[in-house]
C-alpha positions, 0 to 999 in steps of 0.5 A: 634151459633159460630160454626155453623155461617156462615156469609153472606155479603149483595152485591150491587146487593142484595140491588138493587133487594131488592130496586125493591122488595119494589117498587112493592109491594106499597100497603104493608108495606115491609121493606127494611130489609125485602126485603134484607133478601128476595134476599139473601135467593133467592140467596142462595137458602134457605127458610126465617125463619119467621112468618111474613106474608110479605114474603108470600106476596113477593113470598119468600119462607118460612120454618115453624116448 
């Protein structure tokens, strides 16, 4: 893992869109942490790795095996 690792530092702005992320979704249960790892994988460009449905649901795109 350490060698293939590369660090990503979570910006205001990821944090700010995250926030607007949750805010419209009222009906879901998004976590804040989900919304977060949302903006960042949009702003790398690169799918979430996950089976958790939210992320559908937040238009994120996601990368299953």
């Amino acid at each position: 893992m350490t060698q293939g690792t590369v660090l990503v530092t979570l910006t205001e702005g990821d944090y700010e869109r995250a926030v607007q992320r949750v805010l419209r979704y009222p009906d879901q249960d998004i976590s804040l942490v989900d919304a977060v790892n949302a903006e960042i994988a949009d702003r790398l460009g690169l799918p979430v790795w996950t089976y958790d449905y939210h992320f559908d649901g937040m238009g994120s795109r996601v990368w299953r095996a």
